[in-house]
N, C-alpha and C positions, 0 to 999 in steps of 0.2 A: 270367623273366630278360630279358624282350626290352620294347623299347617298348609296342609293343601288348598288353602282358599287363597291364596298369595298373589295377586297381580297387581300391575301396573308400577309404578318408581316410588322411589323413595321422597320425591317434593309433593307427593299427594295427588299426581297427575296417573290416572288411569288408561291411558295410550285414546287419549279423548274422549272415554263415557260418564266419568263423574270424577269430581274434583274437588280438593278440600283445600283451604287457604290454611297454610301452616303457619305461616306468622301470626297471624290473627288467632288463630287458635294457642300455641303458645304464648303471644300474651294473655289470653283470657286465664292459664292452667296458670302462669306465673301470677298473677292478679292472685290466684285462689290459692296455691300450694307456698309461694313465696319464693325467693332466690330469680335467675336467669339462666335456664336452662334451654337449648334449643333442643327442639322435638325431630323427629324422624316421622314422617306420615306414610301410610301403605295403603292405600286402595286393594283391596279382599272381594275373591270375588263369593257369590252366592250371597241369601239372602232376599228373597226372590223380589220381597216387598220395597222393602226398606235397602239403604247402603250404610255396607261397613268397610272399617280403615282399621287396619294397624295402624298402634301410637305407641311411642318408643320416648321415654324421657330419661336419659342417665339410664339408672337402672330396671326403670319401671317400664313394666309392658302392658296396655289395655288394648283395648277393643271400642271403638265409636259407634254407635251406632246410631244414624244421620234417618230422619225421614225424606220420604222425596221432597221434588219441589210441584210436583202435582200429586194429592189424597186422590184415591178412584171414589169416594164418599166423604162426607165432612167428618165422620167417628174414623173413618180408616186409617192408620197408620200413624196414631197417637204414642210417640214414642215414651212422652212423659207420662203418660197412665203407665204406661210396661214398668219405667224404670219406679213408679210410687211403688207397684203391686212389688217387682224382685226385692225394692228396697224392704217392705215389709216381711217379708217371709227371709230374707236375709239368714238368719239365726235358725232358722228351722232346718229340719233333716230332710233337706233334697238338693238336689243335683243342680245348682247353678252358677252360673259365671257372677258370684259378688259384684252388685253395682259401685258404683263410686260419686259419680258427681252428674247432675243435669243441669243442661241448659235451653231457655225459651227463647232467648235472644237472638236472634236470625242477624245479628253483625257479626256474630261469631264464625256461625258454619250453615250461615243460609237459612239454614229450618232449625227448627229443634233438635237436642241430640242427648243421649247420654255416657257416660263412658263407664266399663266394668271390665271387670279382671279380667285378661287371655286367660282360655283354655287348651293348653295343646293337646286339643283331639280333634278326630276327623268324623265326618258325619257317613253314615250309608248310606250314598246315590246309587250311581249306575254300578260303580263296582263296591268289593269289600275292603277297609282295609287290607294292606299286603299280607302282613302276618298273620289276618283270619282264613286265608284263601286254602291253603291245606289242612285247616283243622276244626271238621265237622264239630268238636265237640265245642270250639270257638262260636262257631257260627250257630251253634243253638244257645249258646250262651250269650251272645249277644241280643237273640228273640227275649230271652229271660228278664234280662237286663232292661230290657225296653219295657216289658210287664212293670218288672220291680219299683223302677223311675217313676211311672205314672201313677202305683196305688200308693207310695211315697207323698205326694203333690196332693193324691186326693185323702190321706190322710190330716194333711196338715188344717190344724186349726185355725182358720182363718178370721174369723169374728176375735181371738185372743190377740190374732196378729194385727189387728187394725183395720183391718177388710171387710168390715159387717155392713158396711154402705156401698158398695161396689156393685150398685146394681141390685133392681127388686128379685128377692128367690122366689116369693114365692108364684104359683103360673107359669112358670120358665117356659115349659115346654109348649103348652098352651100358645106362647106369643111367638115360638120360633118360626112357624113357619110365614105369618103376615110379614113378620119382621124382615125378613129374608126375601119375600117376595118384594117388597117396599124398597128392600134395598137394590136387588134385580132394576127393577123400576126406573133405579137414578139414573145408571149406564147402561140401562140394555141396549146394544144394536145388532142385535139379529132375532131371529126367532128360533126358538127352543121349545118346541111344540112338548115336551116330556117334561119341561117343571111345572105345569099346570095339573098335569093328569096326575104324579109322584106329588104333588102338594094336597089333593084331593085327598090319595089313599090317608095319608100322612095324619091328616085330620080329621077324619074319620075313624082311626083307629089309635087314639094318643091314647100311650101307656098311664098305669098311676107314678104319680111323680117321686121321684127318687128326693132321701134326703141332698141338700147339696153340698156342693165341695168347691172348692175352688180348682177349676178348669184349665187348662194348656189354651183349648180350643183351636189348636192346630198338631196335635200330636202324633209325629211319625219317625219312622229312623232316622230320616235327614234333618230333622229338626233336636239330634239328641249327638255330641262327639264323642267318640270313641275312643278310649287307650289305644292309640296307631300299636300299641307291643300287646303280645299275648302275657295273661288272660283277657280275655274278652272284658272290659267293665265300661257302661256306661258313665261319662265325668260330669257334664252336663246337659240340661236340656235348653234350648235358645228358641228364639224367634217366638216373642212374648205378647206379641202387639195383640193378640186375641181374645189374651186371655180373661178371664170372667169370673163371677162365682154362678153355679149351677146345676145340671146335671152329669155326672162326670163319666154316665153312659155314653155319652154322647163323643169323649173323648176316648174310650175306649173301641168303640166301633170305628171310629176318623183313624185310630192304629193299625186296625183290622187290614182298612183300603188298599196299604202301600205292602202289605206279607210277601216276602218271597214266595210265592206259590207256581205250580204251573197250570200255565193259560190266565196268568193274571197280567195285560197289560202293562197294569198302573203299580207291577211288585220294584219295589226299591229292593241292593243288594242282587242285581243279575241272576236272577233266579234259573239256575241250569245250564246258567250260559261260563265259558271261561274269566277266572277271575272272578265269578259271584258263588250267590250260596249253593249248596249241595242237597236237594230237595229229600233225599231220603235221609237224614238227618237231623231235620230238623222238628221242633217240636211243633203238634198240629194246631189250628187255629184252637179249638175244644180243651188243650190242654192249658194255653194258654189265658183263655179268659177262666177257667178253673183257676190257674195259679194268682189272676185277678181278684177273684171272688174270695180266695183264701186270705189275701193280705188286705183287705178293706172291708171284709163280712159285709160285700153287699149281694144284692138280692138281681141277678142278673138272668132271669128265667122270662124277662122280657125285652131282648138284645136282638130280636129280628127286627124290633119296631127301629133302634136307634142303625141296625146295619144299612138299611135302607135309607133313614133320614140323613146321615153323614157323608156319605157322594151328592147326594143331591146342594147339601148346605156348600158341600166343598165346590161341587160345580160353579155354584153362581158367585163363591168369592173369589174364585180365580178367572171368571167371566170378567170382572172389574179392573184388573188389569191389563186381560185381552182387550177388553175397551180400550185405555186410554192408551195401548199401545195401536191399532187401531184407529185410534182418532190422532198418531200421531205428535203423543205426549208422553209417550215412553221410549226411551232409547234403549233398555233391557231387553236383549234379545230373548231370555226366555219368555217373556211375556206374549210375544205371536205363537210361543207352544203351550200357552193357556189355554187357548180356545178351545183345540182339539182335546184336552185333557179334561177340559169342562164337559167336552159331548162323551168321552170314555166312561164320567163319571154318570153323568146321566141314565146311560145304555146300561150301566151296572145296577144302577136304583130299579129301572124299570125289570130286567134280568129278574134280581131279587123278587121284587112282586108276582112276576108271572110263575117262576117257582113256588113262591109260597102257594097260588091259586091251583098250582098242579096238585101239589102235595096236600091240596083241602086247608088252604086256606094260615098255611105257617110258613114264613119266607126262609 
């Protein structure tokens, strides 16, 4: 959805990884919009789960977004739930790419799909946007922004916006971790000797449950684009297929994961390194989930429990795609660097535990 995500040609052909039938698709938009207009298709790279395309009609530009043609689980990668949830919350004050139109219909674009507004901005991976690269005060403002975005999303009212059946609140926490286990279960093929032992702790010591909020439930820089220009501001947040109503701790710690920090692996935004963030600049994890806690008055005094639950959950969903890439049902190349990312997240949850037991017992 962002500038920089641009590959593959303009007939929908992706230099052979995923490919979208443009005629078929512009009849379906002319079917529903009216008139005969031929479209322009773009294969976009990123998205780790799901595939997207630039769509270009006359003057309109969206964004597709296509599920695969293998789920790693039967709930994974329901793109029509994403686009019911955006389309609800639509109207509400937070940061997202306006939906437009869904389709279930698999003569269309194979699988199901939806289309919503382009956003021109860019997300933070490995580097920063250009224009944040020499301005510390950019690059904390973009930590801010990332805060901002998320107690945004957990303010909104979700039960006014139509979302009050979206899943049972109450137990949330109680059920995440069998849940998650069960899901392990479908595609596991290896052994992961650390989600058992990190499941134990987990349940053993569940917090009291937070009221809930409607959830991201994969919330991180690269899942949020950027003003490419200075000032730093967040435009939207993307990559929706997870999202839930729940605990929104839970989203708040899955942000914590990817911090530019140093000696953090798994930091998005090249922490230290040329082209990324500038570590004595930026604002510390502590200020931030404060600046959290300010803007959603919640009660975040039990945030060791979700720091550790959140690698772990993250591990075993990005195991699901190392599976089927793996077994040979994914042609996504990032998906053979699941695996390894799945064992980093692991090593972190365990990490975490063994500090808390140093420290008497607080992670």
């Amino acid at each position: 959805m962002a500038d920089d995500q641009r590959g593959g040609s303009s007939d929908g052909r992706s230099r052979g990884k995923v490919e979208l039938d443009a005629a078929r698709l512009g009849a379906w938009l002319d079917e529903r919009l009216g008139g005969s207009v031929p479209i322009e298709v773009e294969a976009l790279k990123g998205g780790g789960s799901c595939e997207i395309f630039g769509i270009r009609r006359g003057d309109a530009h969206w964004v597709l977004r296509r599920a695969p043609a293998r789920a790693s689980s039967s709930t994974a990668h329901d793109v029509l739930r994403e686009f019911r949830i955006l389309h609800a919350i639509r109207d509400a004050k937070v940061r997202i790419a306006r939906p437009l139109l869904a389709c279930d219909d698999p003569a269309v674009a194979d699988t199901p799909f939806y289309l919503m507004e382009f956003v021109a901005g860019v997300p933070i991976r490995t580097t920063l946007p250009a224009a944040y690269v020499d301005s510390p005060a950019d690059q904390a403002s973009a930590l801010t922004e990332l805060i901002d975005a998320l107690a945004e999303i957990h303010c909104i009212d979700w039960r006014a916006c139509g979302l009050a059946e979206l899943g049972k609140q109450e137990g949330y926490l109680a059920r995440q971790v069998p849940r998650w286990l069960a899901q392990l279960a479908s595609y596991r093929c290896r052994d992961l000797p650390a989600v058992d032992a990190v499941a134990q702790w987990l349940e053993e010591r569940l917090p009291k449950e937070q009221p809930p909020a409607l959830c991201h439930g994969d919330y991180k820089l690269d899942n949020v684009l950027y003003a490419p220009e200075r000032p730093a501001r967040a435009l939207a947040v993307v990559d929706w297929e997870m999202a839930g109503v729940g605990d929104p701790l839970v989203d708040l710690a899955w942000a914590l994961i990817f911090l530019p920090q140093e000696g953090n692996p798994l930091a998005l935004g090249a922490a230290g390194q040329p082209g990324g963030s500038q570590l004595s600049g930026l604002p510390s994890e502590a200020a931030l989930v404060a600046r959290y806690a300010e803007r959603t008055g919640r009660d975040v005094s039990a945030l060791d429990w979700y720091r550790v639950f959140s690698p772990w959950k993250l591990a075993i969903v990005l195991e699901g795609s190392f599976a089927k890439w793996k077994r040979g049902e994914s042609k996504n190349p990032l998906h053979e660097h699941f695996g390894p990312m799945a064992d980093r997240l692991l090593a972190r949850a365990e990490g975490l535990i063994a500090a808390g037991a140093a420290s008497g017992g607080r992670t």
